[in-house]
N, C-alpha and C positions, 0 to 999 in steps of 0.2 A: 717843602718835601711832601707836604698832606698834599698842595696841590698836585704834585705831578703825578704821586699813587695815584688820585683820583682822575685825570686826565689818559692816565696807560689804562686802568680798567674802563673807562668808558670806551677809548678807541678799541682796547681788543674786544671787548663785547660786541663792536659793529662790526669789524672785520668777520668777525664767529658766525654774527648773523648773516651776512653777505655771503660766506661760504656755504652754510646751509641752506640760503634763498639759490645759491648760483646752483649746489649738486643733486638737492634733493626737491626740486621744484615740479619738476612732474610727480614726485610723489605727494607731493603736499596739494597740488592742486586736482590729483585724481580723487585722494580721499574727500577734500571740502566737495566736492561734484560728487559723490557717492551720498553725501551726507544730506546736499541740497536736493540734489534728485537723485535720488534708490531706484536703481535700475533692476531687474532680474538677473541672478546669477546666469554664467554659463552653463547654459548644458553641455553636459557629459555625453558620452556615444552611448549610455546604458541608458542615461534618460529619454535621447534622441529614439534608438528603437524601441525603448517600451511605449513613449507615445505614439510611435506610428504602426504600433502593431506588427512588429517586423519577428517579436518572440517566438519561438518555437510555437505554444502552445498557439498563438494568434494564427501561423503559418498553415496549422492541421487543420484548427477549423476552418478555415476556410474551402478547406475542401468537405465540409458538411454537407452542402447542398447536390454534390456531382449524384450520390447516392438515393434515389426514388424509394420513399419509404412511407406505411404508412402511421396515423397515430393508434393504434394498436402492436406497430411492430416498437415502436418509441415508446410505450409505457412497458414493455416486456425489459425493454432494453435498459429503461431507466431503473425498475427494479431488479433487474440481476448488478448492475453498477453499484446499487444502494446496500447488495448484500455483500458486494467485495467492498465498501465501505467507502466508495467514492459519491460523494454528496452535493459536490457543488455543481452549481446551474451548465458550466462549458462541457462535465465531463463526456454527457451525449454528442456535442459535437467533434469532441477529442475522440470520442471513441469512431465514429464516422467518418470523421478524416483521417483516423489511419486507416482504417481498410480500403483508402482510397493510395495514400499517399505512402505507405507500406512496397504494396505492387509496383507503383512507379520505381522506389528506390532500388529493388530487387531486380527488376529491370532492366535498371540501366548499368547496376554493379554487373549482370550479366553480362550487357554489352561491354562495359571496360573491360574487363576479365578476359573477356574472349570463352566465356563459357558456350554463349548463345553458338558461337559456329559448330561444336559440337553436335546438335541437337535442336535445330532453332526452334521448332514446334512443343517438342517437348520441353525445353529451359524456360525458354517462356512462360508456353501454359502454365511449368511447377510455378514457378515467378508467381506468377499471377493469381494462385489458382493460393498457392499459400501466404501471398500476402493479404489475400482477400480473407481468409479464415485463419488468419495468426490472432489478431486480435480477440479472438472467440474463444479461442482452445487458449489463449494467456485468461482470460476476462474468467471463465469456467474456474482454472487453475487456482486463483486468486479466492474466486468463490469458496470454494474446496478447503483449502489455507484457512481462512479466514473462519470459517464453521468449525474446524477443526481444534481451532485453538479456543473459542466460544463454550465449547461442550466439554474441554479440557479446563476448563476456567469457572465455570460454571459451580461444580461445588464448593469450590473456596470462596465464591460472592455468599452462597448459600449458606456457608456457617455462618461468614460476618453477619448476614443479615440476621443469623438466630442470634447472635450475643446481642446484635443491636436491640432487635424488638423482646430480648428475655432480659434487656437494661431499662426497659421500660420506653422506647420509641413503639412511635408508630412502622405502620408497611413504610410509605413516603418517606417518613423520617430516614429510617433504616436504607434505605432503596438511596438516598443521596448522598447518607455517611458512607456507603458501600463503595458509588461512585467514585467520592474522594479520593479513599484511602486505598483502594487497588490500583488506581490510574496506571501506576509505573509496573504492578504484578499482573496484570491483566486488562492490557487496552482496549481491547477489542469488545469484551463483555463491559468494561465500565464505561466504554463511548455508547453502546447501548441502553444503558440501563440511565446518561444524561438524556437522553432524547428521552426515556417517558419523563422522567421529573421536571423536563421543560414542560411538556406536554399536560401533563396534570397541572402546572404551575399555567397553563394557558385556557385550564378551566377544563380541558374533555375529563371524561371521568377515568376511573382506574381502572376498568376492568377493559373500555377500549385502548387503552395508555399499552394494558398490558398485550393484548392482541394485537397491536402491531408490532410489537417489540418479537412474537412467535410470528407473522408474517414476514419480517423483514430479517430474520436470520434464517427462515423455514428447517428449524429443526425439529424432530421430534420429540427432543427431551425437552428444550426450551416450549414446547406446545403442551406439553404435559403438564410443565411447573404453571402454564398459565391457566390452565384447566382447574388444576387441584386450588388454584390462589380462589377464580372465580367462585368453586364450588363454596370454599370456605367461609368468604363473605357473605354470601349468599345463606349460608344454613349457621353460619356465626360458630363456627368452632375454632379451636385456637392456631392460627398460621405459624406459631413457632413448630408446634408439633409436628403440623403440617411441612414448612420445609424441611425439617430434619430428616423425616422419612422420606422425601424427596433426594435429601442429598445424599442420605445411605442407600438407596436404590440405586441410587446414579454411581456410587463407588462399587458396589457391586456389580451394575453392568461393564463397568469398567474393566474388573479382575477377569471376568467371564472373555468379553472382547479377546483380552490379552491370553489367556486359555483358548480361547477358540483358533489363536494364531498360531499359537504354539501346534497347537492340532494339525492343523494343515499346512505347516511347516515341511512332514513328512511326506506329504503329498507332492507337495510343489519340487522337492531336491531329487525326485522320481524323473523326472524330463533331463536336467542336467547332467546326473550319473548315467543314463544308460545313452546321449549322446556325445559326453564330450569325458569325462572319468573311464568310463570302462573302455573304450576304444583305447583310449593310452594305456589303463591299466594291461591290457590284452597284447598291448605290443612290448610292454617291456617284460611282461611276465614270459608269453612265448614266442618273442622274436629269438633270441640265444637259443631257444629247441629246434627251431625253425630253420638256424642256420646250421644248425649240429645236423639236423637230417636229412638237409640240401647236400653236404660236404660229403657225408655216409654216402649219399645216393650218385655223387657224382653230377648233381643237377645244375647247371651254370658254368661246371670246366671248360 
């Protein structure tokens, strides 16, 4: 009896193994061949175009070079990019290929469209004439944004930095915990305020660190606080003091701004009521007399 248990499990064992050698043999022998020689996976269609540079971004600059430029007009261009807070190496030629690749697309949507019959001269030129300067008047716009939210953001760095350096940090010190901890409240002023702390941590000294930081966002205020920093080091008085009166300065030109709006407020609702308000006001108030005196007179029977 033992032998013939032991006889059935051995034959069914080899049958088991003969069905798995018979159904699953390409897969057993793709794996051993993976194992002995590792090939490179497939590429994907996403791997496929990003290496051959088929990406969008690869697409625009390429059209970098149609546009005759010189290196003066490309250091203007690379610091107004760097103040709307675009940094990397391509953005110069992204920005170049569209003013090139812009106009072609506007172009041709013309021609689908069927706008161009309209007007071919004119559709055109606009075409053209505004795909060439979209990019400019976006690139400005962004500028504008980007200052804006800087100089709105600005006195909230400004206190931390007074609790930092009245906790007993240094400028630097305080200047990097500031970084940190605004990141998600205030991106724009703490991606600024990482470029000096790299830069001080690259050895220039801090009062250039900080001069570029008021070149590269060109504001007034931020030119100021860098003025009052240098002076201070310089004549050795206490920079907490110093920013504070900075930051209450700056809340006050604040409140004033927003008074100054309100001011000219009045001014401004002067053009809308006397062309578009009192015309209507005028026709409902003496249209009804108007026809009452028509009817009296007989006028239109």
């Amino acid at each position: 009896m033992a032998f013939a248990m032991f006889s059935f499990s051995v034959v069914f064992l080899l049958i088991t193994s003969g069905g798995l050698l018979l159904f699953y043999r390409e897969a057993m022998l793709q794996r051993i061949s993976d194992v002995i020689n590792p090939q490179r996976k497939k590429k994907t269609l996403l791997d496929t175009i990003q290496e051959t540079g088929l990406t969008i971004g690869g697409v625009v600059e390429r059209f970098d070079a149609v546009i005759p430029k010189s290196k003066a007009e490309v250091s203007i261009t690379m610091q107004r990019l760097t103040r709307a807070g675009f940094r990397n190496e391509s953005a110069v030629k992204l920005f170049y290929g569209s003013k090139v690749l812009i106009p072609i697309l506007l172009c041709i949507f013309a021609l689908v469209t069927g706008l161009g019959k309209i007007n071919p001269l004119f559709i055109y030129g606009a075409s053209l004439g505004v795909g060439f300067l979209g990019p400019d008047f976006w690139l400005g716009r962004k500028i504008k944004t980007r200052q804006y939210k800087i100089r709105k953001g600005l006195p909230d760095v400004l206190d931390l930095l007074i609790i930092c350096i009245e906790a007993g940090l240094s400028l630097d010190q305080a200047t990097a915990r500031a970084s940190q901890e605004l990141v998600k409240a205030q991106p724009e002023m703490c991606d600024e305020l990482v470029i000096v702390v790299l830069e001080q941590r690259a050895g220039r000294p801090r009062g250039e660190a900080w001069k570029h930081l008021a070149d590269r966002t060109d504001l007034d205020c931020v030119r100021s606080l860098v003025s009052m920093l240098i002076q201070s080091e310089q004549l050795g008085t206490s920079i907490g003091k110093t920013l504070r009166t900075h930051s209450d300065t700056l809340r006050i030109q604040r409140v004033q701004s927003v008074e100054e709006a309100a001011a000219k407020l009045t001014i401004k609702l002067l053009f809308p009521l006397v062309l578009f308000i009192f015309p209507a006001l005028f026709v409902v108030v003496l249209g009804p007399a108007a026809i009452q005196i028509m009817k009296s007179l007989g006028i239109g029977q």
